[in-house]
VMD Tcl script that builds the backbone (N, CA, C; Angstrom):
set m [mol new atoms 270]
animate dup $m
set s [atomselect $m all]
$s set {name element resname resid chain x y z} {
  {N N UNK 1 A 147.156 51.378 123.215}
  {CA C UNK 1 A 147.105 52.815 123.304}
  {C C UNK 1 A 147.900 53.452 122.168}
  {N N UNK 2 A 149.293 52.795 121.635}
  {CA C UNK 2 A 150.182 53.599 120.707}
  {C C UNK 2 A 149.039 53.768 119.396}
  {N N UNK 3 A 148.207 52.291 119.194}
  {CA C UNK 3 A 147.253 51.988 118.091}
  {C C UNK 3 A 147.143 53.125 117.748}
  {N N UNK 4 A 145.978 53.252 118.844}
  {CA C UNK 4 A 144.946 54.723 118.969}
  {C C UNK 4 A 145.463 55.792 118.382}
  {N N UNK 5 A 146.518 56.026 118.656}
  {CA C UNK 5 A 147.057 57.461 118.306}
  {C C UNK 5 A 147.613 57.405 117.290}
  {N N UNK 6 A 147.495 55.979 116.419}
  {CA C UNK 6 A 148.074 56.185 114.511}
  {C C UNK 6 A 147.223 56.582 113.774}
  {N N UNK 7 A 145.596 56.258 114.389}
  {CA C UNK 7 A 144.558 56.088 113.791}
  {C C UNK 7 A 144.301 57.753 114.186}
  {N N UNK 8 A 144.509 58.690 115.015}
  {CA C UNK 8 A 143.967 59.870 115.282}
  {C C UNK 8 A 144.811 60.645 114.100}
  {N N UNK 9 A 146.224 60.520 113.818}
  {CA C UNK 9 A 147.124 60.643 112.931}
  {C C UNK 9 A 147.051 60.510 112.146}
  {N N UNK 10 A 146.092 59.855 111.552}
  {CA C UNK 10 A 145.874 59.226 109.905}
  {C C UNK 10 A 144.362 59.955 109.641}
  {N N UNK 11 A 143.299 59.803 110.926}
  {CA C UNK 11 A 142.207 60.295 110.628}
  {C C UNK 11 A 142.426 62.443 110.422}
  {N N UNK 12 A 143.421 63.227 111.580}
  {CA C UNK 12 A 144.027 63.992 110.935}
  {C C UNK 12 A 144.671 64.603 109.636}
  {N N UNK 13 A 145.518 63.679 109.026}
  {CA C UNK 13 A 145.811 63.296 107.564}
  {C C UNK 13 A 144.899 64.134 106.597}
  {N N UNK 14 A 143.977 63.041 106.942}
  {CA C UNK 14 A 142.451 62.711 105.847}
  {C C UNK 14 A 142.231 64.289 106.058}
  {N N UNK 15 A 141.633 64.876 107.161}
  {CA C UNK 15 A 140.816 65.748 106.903}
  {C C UNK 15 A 141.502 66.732 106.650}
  {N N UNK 16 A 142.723 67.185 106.901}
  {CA C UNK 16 A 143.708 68.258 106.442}
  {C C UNK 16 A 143.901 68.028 105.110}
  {N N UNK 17 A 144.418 66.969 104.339}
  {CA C UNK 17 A 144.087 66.864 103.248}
  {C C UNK 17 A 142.676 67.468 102.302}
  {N N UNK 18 A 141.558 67.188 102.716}
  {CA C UNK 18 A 140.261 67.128 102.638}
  {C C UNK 18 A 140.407 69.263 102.515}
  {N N UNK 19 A 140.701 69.410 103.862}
  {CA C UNK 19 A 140.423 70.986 103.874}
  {C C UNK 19 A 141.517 71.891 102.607}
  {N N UNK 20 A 142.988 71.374 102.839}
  {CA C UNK 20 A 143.507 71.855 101.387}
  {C C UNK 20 A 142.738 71.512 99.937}
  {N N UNK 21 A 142.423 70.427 100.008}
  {CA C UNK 21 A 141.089 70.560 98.723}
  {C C UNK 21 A 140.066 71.245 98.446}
  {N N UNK 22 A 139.934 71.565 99.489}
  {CA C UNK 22 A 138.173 72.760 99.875}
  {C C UNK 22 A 138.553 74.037 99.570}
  {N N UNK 23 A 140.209 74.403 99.984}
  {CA C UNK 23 A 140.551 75.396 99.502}
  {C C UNK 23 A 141.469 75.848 98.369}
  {N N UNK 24 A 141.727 74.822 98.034}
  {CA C UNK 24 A 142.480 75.066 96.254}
  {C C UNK 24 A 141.034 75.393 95.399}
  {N N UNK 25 A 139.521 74.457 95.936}
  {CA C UNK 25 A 138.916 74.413 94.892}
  {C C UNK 25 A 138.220 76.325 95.363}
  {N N UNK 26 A 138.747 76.676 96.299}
  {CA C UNK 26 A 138.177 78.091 96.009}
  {C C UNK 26 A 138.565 79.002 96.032}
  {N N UNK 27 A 140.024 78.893 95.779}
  {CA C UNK 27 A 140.993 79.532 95.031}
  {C C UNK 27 A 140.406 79.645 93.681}
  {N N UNK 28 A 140.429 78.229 93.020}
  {CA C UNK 28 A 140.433 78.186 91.571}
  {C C UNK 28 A 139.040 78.597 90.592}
  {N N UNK 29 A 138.323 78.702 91.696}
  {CA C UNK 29 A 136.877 78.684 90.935}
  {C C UNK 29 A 136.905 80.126 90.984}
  {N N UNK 30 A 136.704 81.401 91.710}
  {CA C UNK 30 A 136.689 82.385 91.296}
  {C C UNK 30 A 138.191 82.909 90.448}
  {N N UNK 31 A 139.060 82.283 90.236}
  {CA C UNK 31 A 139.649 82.857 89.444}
  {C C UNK 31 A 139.089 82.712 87.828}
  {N N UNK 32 A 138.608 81.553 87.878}
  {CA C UNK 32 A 138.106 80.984 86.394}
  {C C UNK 32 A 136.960 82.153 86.074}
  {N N UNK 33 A 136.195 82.194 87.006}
  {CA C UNK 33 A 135.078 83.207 87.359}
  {C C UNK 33 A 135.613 84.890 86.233}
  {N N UNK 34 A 136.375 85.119 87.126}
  {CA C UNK 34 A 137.176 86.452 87.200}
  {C C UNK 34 A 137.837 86.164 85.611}
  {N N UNK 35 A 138.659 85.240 85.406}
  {CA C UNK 35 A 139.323 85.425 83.977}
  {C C UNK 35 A 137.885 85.425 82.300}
  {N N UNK 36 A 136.928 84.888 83.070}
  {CA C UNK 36 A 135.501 84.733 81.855}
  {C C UNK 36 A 135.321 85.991 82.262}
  {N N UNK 37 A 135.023 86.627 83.240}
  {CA C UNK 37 A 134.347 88.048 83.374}
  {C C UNK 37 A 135.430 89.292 82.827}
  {N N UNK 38 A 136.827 89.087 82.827}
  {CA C UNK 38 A 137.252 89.865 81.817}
  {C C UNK 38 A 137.319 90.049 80.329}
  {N N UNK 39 A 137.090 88.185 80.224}
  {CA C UNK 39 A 137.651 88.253 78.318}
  {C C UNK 39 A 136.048 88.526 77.662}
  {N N UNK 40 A 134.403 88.418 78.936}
  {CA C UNK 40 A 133.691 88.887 78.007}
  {C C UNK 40 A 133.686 90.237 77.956}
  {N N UNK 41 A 134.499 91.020 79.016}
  {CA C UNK 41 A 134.667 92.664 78.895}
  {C C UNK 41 A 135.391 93.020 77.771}
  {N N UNK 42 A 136.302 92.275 77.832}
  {CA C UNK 42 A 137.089 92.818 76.555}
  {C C UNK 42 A 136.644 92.499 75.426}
  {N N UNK 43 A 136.317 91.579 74.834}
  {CA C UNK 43 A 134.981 91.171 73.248}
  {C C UNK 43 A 134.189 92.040 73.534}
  {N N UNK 44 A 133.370 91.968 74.214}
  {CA C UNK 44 A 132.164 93.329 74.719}
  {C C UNK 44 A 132.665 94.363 74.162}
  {N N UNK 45 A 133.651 94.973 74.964}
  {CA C UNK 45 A 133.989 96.149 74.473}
  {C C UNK 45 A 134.573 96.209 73.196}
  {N N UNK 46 A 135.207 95.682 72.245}
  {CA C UNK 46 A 135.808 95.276 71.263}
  {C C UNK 46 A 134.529 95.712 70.216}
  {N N UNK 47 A 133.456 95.002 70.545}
  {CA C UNK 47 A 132.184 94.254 69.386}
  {C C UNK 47 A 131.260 95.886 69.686}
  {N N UNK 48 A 131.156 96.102 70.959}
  {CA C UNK 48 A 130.527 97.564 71.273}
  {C C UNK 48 A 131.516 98.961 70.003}
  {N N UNK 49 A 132.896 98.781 69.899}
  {CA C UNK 49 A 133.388 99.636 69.381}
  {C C UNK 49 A 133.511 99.447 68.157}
  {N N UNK 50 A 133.490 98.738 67.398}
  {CA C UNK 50 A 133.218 98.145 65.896}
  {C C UNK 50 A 132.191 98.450 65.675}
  {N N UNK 51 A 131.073 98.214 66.195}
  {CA C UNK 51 A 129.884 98.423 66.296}
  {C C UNK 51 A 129.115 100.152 66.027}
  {N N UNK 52 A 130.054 100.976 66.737}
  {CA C UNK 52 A 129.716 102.229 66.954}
  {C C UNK 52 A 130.524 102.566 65.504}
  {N N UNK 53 A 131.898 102.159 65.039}
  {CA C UNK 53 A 132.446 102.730 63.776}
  {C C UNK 53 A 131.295 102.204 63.062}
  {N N UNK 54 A 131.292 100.769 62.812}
  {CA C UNK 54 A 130.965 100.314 61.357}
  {C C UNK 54 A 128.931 100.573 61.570}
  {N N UNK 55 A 128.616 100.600 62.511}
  {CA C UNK 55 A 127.354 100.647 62.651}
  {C C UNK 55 A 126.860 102.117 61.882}
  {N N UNK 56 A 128.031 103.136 62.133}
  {CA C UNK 56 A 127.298 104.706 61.729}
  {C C UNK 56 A 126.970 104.292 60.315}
  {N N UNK 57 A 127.784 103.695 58.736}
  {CA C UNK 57 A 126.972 103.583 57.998}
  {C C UNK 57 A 125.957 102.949 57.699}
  {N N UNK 58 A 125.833 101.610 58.690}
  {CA C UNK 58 A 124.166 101.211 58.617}
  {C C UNK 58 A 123.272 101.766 58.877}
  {N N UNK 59 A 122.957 102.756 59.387}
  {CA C UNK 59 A 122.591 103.373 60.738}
  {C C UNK 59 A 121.670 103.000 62.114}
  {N N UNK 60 A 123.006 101.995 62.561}
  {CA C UNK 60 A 122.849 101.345 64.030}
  {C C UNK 60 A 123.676 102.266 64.637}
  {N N UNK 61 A 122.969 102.618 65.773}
  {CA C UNK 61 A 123.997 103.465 66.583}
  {C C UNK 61 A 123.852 103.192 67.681}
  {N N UNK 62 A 124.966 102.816 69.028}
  {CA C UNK 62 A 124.808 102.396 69.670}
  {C C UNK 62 A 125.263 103.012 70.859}
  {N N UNK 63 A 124.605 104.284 71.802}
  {CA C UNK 63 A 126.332 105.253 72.196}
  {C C UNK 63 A 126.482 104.455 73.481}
  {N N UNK 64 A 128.098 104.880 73.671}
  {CA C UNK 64 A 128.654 103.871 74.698}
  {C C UNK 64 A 129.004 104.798 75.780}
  {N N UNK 65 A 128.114 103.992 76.592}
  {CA C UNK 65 A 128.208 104.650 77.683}
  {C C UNK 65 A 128.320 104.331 79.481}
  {N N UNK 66 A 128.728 104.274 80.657}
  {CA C UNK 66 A 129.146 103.359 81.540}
  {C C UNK 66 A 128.320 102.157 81.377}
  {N N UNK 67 A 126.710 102.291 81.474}
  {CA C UNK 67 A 125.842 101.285 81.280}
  {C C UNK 67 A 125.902 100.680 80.314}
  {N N UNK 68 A 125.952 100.624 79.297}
  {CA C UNK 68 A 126.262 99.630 77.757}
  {C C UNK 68 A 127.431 99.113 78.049}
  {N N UNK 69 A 128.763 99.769 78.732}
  {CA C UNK 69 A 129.797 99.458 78.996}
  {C C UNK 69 A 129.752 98.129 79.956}
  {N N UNK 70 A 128.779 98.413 80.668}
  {CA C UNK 70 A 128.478 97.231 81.783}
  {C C UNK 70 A 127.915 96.615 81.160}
  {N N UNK 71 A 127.004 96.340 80.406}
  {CA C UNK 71 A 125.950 95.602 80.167}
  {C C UNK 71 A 126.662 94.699 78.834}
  {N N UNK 72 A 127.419 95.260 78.171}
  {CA C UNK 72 A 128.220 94.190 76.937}
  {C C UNK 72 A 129.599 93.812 77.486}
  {N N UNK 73 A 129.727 94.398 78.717}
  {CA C UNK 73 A 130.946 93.714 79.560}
  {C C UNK 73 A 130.721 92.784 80.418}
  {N N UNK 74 A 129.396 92.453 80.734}
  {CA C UNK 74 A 128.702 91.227 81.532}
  {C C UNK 74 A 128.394 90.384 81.225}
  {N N UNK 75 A 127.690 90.641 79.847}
  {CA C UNK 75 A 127.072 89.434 79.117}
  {C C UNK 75 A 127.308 88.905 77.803}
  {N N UNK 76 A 128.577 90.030 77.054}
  {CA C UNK 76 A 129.344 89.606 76.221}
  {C C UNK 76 A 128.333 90.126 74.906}
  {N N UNK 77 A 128.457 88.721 73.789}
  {CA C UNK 77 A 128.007 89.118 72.500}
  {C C UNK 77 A 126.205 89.076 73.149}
  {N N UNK 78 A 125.330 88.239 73.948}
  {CA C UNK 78 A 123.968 88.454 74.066}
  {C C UNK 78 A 123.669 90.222 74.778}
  {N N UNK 79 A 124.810 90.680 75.153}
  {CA C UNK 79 A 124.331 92.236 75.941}
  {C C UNK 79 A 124.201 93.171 74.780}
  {N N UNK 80 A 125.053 92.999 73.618}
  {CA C UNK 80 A 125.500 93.609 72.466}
  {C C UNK 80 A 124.058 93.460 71.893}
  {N N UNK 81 A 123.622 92.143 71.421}
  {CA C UNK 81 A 122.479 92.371 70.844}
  {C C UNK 81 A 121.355 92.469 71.567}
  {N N UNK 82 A 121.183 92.679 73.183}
  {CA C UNK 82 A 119.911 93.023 73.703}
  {C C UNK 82 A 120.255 94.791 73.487}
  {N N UNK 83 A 121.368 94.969 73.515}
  {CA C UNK 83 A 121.639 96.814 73.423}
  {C C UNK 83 A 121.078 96.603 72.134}
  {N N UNK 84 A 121.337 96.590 71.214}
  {CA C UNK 84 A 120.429 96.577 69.916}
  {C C UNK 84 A 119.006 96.694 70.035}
  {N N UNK 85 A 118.390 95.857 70.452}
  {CA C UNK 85 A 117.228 95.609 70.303}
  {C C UNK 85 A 116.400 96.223 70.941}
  {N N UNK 86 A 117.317 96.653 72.305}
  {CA C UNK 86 A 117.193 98.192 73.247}
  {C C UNK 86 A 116.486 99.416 72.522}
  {N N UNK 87 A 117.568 99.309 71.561}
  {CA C UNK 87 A 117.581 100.994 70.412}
  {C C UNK 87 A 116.312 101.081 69.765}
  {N N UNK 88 A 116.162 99.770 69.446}
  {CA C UNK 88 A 115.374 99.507 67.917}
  {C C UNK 88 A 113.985 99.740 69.090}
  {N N UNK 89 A 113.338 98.835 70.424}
  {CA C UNK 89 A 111.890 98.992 71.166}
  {C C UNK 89 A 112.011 101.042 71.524}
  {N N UNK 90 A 113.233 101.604 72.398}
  {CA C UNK 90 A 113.293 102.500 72.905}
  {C C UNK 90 A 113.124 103.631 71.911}
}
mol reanalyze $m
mol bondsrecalc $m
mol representation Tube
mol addrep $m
């Protein structure tokens, strides 16, 4: 009988172990998530505002606005050049 109850103790162990793993890994995954979804906001916005200076003498113009704001803050340098290509069909 003492057996029994090392083995319920150990099989306990395991799965508490098991569940702190389940939840570090989802801790960590939306943070990774969350830290890519800011640094392409910030390049986005960075490449969007370079873009609007240095673009006026090409004449690319790109105006920035919540939606472009979203849209090169989501998808980084490919939102930048679908906003482009936006300008150029629209």
């Amino acid at each position: 009988m003492n057996l029994s109850i090392e083995y319920n103790i150990i099989i306990a162990y395991v799965v508490g172990l098991f569940l702190l793993y389940i939840l570090g890994w989802l801790l960590v995954v939306p943070r990774k998530f969350l830290l890519r979804l800011i640094l392409n906001g910030i390049f986005g916005a960075v490449i969007l505002n370079f873009l609007d200076i240095a673009g006026k003498s090409f004449g690319l113009y790109v105006g920035i606005n919540p939606v472009t704001a979203l849209i090169a803050g989501f998808l980084g340098i490919p939102g930048i050049i679908l906003l482009i290509i936006l300008q150029y069909i629209v």
